[in-house]
Structure formats: structure tokens, C-alpha cells
N, C-alpha and C positions, 0 to 999 in steps of 0.2 A: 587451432593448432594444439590447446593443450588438451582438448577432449581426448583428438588422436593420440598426444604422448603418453599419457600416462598409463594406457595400456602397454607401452613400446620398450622396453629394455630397464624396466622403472628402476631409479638412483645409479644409472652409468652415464660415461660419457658420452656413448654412444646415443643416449637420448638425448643428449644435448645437442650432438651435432646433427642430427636430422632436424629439430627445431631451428637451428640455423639454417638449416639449407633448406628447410619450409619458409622462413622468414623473408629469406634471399629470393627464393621462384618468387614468393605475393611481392617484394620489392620491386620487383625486374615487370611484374603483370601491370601495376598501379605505375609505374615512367613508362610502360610501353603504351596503355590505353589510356592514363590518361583519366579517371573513371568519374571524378568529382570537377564540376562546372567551375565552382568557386577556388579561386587562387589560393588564397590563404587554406582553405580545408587541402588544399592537394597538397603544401608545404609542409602542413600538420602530420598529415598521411603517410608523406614520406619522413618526414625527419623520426617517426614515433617507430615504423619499422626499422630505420637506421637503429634507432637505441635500442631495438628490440637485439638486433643483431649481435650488435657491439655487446647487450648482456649476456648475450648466448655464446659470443665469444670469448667474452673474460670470464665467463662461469667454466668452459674449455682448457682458460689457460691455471683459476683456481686448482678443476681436479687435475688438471698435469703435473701443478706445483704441489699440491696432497701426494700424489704417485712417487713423484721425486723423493720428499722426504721419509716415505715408508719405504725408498730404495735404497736409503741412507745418503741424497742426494741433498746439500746443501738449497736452499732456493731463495731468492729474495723477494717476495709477494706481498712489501709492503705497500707500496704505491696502488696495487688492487682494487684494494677496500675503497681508497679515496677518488679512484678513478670512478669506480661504480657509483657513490656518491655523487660524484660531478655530474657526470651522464645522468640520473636519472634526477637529479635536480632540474639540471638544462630542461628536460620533458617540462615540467610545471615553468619555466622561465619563459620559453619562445612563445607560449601562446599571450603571454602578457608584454613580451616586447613587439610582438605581431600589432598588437591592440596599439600600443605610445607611435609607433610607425604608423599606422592607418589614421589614430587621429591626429597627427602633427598634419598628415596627407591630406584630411579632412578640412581642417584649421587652415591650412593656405586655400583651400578652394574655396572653404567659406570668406577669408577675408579677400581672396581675387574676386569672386561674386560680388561684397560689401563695397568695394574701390569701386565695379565694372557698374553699379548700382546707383552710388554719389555721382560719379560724372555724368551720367545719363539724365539724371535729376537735379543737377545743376542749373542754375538759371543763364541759357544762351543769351549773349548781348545781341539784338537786333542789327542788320545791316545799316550802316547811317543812310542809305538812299531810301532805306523804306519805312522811317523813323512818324508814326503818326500814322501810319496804312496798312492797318494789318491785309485790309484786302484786296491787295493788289493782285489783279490779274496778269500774271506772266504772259499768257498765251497773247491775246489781245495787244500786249504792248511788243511783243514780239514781231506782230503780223504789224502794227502799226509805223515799227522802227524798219522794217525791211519794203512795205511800201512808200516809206516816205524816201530812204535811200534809191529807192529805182526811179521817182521823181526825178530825182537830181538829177542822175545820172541817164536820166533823157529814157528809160525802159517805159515811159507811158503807164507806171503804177496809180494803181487808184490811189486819190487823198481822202482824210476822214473827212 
């Protein structure tokens, strides 16, 4: 963007608001495609054109209030300076509140993994029926308990 301004209208306002409305079309291109994989880089993306905007907007509304008082137009443009401050603070802040959010995100999956970790590894108390036998065969005692039920009940099951 600024290679092309600076040939374009140099120290008007006029270059300022085509930088604006260049910033605005790549805004509207990066939320309509989408272009970065990664979530945080697309949030980056767009919030750093946001402020791009917003500079190229109050640097707008700077030369309008310059203009006003060379018309002999009273302006009040103190809040400006501190706005632009803000804003381009914010740029260097989000990428370090992005970062306290992703590890706090981090910090809970690693201690739900720790907890899902301990219980797993916890030592299970044995059934009391099978207390002394680690190797009891299920199978075996299954076919056992169902032939010995059809005995009884007269079906002519095999006995052990």
C-alpha cells in the first residue's frame, strides 16, 4: 500500500483516503477468503488492518481539523493524539493477551490430561469374588454356569 501512495497525491488528504479504501478492500478480501489456517494469525490479520484503518481514519479527521483552523474554524482535536496512542498501543497488547488466553487454554488441557492421567493409574480394588485369582477364566465359567443351569431345569446339558 505505501509503495503505491506515495507516488499518489503526496501530503493530501486525498492520499490518505485512498489508503483507507485500499485497507478496507484487503479487510473485506482477508473475512471473505479467509487466507491464514491458523486462528490466532487470522485475528491478528484482521485486527492490525482494523487499526490500520482507524489510523488512516483519524489521520482524515487530523487534516479536516488542520483545514478548519486555517478557515478560522474553531476544532477541538484533543482527544486525537490520545486516541491514536490507544489504538496503536492495542496493536502490540493483543498479541500478548492472545498468548495469557491460549496458555491459560493450554493449562486447563494440561491439568484435565494430569487428573484423566491419575485416575487411570490409580490402583483399581479387585472384585471380592475374584480376590486370590487373577486367572480366572470368564469364558469357561460361563459355559459352565449355563450348562449346569440346563441340568436342572431338565434341557439334558452336558455336566463337567
Amino acid at each position: 500500500m505505501s509503495s503505491v501512495l506515495v507516488f499518489l497525491y503526496t501530503g493530501t488528504a486525498s492520499q490518505v483516503a485512498i489508503g483507507f479504501f485500499i485497507v478496507f478492500a484487503f479487510l473485506l478480501l482477508v473475512l471473505i477468503n479467509r487466507p491464514l489456517i491458523n486462528r490466532q494469525l487470522q485475528t491478528l490479520q484482521v485486527y492490525s488492518l482494523v487499526t490500520q484503518g482507524l489510523n488512516l481514519f483519524f489521520g482524515i479527521m487530523l487534516i479536516t481539523a488542520a483545514f478548519q483552523e486555517t478557515a478560522g474554524e474553531t476544532a477541538d482535536d484533543s482527544f486525537l493524539p490520545v486516541l491514536l496512542f490507544v489504538l496503536n498501543l492495542s496493536v502490540i497488547c493483543l498479541p500478548v493477551v492472545q498468548v495469557l488466553i491460549n496458555s491459560q487454554a493450554l493449562l486447563l488441557r494440561f491439568r484435565g490430561l494430569t487428573n484423566r492421567l491419575k485416575r487411570m493409574t490409580a490402583a483399581k480394588p479387585e472384585a471380592p469374588h475374584l480376590e486370590g485369582n487373577s486367572s480366572f477364566n470368564w469364558g469357561r465359567s460361563f459355559r459352565l454356569r449355563s450348562a449346569g443351569s440346563a441340568a436342572v431345569s431338565g434341557g439334558g446339558g452336558q455336566s463337567p
